[in-house]
NUVO-433873 format. One line per 2 residues: number of its first residue (from 1); their letters; for each residue x, y, z of N, C-alpha, C. Coordinates in nm, 2 decimals, padded with zeros to 4 digits. Layout:
N
NUM) A) X Y Z X Y Z X Y Z; ...
//
This chain:
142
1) XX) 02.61 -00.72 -02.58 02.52 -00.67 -02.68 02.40 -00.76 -02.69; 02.27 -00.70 -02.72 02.16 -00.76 -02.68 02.14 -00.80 -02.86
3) XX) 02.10 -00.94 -02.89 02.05 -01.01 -03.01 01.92 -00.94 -03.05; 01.89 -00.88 -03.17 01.78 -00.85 -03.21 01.72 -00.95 -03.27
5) XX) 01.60 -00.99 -03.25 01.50 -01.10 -03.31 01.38 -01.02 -03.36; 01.33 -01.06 -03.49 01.23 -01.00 -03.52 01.04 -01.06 -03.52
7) XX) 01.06 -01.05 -03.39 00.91 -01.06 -03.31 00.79 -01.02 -03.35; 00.74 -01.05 -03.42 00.60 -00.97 -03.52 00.45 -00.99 -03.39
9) XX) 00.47 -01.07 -03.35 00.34 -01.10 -03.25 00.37 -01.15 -03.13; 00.26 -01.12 -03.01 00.26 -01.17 -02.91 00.16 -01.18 -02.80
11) XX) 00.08 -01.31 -02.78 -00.01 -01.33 -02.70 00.01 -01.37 -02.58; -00.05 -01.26 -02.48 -00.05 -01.27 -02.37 -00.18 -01.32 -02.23
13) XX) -00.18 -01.45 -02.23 -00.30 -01.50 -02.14 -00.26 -01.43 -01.96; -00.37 -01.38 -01.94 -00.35 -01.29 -01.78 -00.50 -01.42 -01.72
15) XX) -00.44 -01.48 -01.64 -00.57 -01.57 -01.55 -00.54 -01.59 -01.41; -00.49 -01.45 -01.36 -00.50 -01.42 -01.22 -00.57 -01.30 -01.17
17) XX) -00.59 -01.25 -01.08 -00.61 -01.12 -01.04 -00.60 -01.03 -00.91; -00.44 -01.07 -00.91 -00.42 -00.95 -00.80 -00.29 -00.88 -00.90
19) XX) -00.24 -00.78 -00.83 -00.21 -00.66 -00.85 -00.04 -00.69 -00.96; 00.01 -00.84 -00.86 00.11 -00.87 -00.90 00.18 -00.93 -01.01
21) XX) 00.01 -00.99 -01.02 00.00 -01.12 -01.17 -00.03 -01.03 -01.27; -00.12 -00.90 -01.25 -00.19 -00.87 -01.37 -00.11 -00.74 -01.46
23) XX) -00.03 -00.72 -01.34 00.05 -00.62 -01.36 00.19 -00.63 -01.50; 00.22 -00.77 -01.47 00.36 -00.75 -01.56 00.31 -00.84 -01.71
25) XX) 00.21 -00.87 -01.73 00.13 -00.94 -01.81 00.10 -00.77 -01.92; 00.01 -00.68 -01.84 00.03 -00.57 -01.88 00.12 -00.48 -01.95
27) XX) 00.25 -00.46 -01.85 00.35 -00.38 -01.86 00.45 -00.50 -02.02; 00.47 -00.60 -02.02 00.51 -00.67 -02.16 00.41 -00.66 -02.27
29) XX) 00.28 -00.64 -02.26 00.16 -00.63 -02.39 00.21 -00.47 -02.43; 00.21 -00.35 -02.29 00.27 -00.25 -02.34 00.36 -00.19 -02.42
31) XX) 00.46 -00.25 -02.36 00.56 -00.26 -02.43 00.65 -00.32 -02.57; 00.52 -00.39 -02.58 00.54 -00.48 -02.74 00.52 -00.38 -02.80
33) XX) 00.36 -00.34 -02.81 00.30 -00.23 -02.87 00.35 -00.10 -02.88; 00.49 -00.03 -02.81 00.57 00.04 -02.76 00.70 00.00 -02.89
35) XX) 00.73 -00.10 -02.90 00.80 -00.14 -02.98 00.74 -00.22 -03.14; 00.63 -00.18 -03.17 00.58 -00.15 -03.28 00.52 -00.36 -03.31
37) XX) 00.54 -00.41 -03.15 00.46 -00.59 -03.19 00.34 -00.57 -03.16; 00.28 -00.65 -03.24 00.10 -00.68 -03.25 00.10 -00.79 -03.12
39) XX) -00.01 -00.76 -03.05 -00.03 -00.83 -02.92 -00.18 -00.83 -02.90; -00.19 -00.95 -02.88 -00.36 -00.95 -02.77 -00.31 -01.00 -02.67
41) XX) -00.40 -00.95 -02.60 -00.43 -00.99 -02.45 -00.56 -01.06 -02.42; -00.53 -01.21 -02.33 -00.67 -01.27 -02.33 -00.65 -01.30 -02.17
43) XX) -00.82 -01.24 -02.15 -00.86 -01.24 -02.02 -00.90 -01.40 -01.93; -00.89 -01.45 -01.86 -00.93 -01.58 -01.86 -00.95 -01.62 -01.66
45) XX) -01.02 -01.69 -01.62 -01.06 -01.76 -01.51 -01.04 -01.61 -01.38; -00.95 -01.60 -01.31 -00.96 -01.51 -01.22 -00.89 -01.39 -01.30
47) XX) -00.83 -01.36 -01.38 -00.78 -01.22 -01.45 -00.91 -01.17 -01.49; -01.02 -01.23 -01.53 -01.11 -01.16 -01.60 -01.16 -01.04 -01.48
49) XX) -01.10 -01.00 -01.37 -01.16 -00.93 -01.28 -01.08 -00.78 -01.34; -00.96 -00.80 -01.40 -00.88 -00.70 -01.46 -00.96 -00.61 -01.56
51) XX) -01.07 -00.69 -01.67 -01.14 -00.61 -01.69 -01.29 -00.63 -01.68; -01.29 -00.64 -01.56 -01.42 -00.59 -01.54 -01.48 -00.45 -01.49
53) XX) -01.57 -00.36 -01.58 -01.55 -00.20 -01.49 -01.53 -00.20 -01.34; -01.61 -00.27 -01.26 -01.66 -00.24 -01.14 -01.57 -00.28 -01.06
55) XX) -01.43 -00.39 -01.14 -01.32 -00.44 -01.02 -01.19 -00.43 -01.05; -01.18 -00.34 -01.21 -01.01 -00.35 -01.19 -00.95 -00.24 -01.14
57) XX) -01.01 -00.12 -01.10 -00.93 -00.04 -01.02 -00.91 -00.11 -00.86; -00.99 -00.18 -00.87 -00.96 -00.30 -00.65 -00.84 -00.36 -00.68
59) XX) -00.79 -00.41 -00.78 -00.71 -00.56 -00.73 -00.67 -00.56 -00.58; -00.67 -00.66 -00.56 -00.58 -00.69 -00.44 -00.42 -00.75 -00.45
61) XX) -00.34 -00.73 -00.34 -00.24 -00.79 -00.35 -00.23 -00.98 -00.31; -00.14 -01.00 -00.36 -00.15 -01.19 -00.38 -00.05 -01.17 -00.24
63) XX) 00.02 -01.13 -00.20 00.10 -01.13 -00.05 00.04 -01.08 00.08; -00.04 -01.16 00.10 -00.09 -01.10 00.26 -00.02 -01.07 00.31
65) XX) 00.14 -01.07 00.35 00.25 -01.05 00.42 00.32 -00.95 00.38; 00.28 -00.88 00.29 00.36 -00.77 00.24 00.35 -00.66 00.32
67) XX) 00.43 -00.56 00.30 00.44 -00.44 00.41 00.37 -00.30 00.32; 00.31 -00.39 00.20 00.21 -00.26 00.16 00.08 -00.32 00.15
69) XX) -00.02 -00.22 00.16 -00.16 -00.24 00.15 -00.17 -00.22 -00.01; -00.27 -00.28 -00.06 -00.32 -00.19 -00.19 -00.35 -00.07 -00.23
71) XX) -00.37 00.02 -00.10 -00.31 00.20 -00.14 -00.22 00.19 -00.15; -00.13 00.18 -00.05 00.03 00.18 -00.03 00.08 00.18 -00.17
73) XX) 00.06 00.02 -00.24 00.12 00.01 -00.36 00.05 00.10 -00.49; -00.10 00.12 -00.46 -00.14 00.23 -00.59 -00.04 00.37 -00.56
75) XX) -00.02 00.43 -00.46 00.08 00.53 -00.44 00.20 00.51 -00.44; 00.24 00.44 -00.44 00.42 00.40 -00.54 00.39 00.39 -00.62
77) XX) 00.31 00.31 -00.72 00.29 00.35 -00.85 00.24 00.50 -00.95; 00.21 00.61 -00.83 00.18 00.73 -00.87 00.28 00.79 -00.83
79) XX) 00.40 00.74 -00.73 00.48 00.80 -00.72 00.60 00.79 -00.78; 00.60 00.67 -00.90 00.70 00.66 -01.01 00.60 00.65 -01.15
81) XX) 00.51 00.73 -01.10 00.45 00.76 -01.28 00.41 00.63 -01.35; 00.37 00.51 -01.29 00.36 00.37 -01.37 00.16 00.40 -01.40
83) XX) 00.15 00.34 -01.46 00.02 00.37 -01.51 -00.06 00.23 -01.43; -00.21 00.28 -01.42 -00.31 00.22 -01.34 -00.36 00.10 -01.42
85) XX) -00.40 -00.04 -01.38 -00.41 -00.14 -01.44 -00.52 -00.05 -01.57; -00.61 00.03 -01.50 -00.71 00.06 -01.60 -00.66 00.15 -01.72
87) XX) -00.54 00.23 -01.63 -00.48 00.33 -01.81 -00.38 00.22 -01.90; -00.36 00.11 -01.81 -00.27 00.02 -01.90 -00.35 -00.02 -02.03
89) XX) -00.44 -00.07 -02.00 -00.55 -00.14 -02.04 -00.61 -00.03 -02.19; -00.60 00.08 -02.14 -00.66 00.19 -02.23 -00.56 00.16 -02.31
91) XX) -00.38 00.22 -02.26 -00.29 00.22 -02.36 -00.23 00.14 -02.45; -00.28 00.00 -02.40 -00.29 -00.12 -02.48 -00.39 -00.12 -02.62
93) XX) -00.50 -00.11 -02.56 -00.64 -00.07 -02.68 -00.57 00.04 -02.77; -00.56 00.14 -02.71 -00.55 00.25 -02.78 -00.42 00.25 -02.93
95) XX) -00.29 00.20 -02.87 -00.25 00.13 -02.97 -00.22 00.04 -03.07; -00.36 00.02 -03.04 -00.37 -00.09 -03.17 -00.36 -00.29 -03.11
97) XX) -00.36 -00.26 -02.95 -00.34 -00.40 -02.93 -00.49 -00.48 -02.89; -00.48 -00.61 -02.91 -00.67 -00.64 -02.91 -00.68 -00.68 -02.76
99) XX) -00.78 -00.67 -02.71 -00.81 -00.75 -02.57 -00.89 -00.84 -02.59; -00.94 -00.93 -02.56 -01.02 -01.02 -02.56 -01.06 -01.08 -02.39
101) XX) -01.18 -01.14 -02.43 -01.19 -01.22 -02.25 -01.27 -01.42 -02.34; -01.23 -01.44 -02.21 -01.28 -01.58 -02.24 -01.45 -01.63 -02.24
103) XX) -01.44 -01.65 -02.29 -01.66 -01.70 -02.33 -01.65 -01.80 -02.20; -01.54 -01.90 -02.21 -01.61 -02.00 -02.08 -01.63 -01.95 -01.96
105) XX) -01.51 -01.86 -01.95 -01.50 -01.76 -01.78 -01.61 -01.68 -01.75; -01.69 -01.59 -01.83 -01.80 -01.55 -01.88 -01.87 -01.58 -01.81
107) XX) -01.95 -01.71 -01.93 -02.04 -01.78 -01.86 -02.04 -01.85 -01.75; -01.92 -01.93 -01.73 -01.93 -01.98 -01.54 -01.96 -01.86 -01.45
109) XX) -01.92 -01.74 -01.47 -01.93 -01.65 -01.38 -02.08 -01.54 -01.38; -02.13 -01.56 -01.54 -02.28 -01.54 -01.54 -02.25 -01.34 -01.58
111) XX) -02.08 -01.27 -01.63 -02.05 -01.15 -01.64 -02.14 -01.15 -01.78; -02.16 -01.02 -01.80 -02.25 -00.97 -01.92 -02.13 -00.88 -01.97
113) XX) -02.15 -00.85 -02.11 -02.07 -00.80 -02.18 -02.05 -00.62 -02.13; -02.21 -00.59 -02.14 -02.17 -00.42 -02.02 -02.11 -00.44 -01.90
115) XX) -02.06 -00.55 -01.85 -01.99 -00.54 -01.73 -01.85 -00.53 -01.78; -01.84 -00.54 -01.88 -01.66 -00.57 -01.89 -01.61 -00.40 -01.97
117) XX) -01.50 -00.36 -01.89 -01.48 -00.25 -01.95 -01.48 -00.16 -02.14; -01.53 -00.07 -02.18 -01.52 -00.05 -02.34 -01.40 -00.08 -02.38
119) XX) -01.28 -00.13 -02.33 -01.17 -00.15 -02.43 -01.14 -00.34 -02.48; -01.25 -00.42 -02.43 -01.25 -00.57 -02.45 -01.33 -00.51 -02.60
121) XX) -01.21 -00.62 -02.67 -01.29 -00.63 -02.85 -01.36 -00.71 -02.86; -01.39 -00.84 -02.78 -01.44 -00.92 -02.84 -01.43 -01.09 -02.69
123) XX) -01.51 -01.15 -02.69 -01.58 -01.26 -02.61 -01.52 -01.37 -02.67; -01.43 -01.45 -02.65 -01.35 -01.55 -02.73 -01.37 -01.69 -02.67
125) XX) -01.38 -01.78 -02.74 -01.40 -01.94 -02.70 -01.27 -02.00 -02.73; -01.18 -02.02 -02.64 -01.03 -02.05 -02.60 -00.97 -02.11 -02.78
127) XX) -01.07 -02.18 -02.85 -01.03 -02.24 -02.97 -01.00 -02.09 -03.08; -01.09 -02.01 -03.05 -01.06 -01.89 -03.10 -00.95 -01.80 -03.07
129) XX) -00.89 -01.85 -02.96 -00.79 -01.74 -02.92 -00.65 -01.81 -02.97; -00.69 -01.93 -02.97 -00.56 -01.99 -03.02 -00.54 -01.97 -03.17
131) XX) -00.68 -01.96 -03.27 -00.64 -01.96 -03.44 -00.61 -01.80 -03.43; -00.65 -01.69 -03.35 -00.58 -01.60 -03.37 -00.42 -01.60 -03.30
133) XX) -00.41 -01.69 -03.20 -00.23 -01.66 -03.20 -00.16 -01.78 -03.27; -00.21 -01.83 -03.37 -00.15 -01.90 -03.41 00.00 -01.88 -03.49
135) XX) 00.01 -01.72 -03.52 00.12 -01.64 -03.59 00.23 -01.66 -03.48; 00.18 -01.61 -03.35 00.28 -01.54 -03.29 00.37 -01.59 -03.22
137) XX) 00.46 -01.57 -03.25 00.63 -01.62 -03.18 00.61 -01.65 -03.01; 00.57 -01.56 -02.97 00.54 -01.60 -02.82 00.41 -01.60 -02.73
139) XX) 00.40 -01.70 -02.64 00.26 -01.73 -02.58 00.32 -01.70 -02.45; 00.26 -01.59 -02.38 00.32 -01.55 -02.24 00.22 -01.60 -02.13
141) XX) 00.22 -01.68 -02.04 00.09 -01.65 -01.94 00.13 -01.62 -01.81; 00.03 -01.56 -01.72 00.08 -01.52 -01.62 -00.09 -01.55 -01.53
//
């Protein structure tokens, strides 16, 4: 029998970006929000590529040695119905979960705010991501 704990919040730092890292960072924010927990998501150093319009449908894979290409694996993921980094992204926003990206990553990288997909709420300075998860029971990073 699985322990129920009552989990009110949950922040999730994604600061990689291939297919593998950004993926289960995702699929747990989903699923909070699925289960009725308040969650941001904060973009940071190489994840910020997750939401950027022009590169999160690319990710690449982190296994050069894998026996799938990055089609390969977008078509097993269409072939069990798993949603695209970019519909995750939507269905996160969409229910109520925040996104955010990091100001320093930002600016070292020189990204403008029209670069970053319409479901980013807001440009955060790492001290700000922390007074907003200051509530939440768990700090995931990936």
């Amino acid at each position: 029998m699985v322990k129920q704990k009552n989990i009110k919040k949950l922040s999730i730092i994604i600061s990689r970006n291939t297919i593998e890292d950004v993926l289960p960072g995702l699929i747990m924010a989903n699923g909070a929000r699925m289960e009725g927990i308040d969650v941001i998501v904060f973009f940071t150093s190489y994840g910020l590529d997750a939401v950027i319009d022009k590169k999160m449908d690319n990710l690449k894979l982190a296994n050069k040695d894998s026996e799938f290409t990055p089609d390969q694996f977008k078509q097993t993921m269409e072939k069990f119905d798993m949603p695209t980094i970019r519909e995750f992204i939507e269905m996160i926003h969409d229910s109520g979960g925040e996104i955010y990206v990091c100001k320093a990553t930002i600016d070292l990288w020189g990204v403008k705010k029209e670069d970053l997909c319409p479901e980013v709420d807001e440009i955060l300075s790492v001290g700000q991501f922390y007074t907003l998860s200051e509530d939440a029971q768990h700090i995931i990073f990936t």
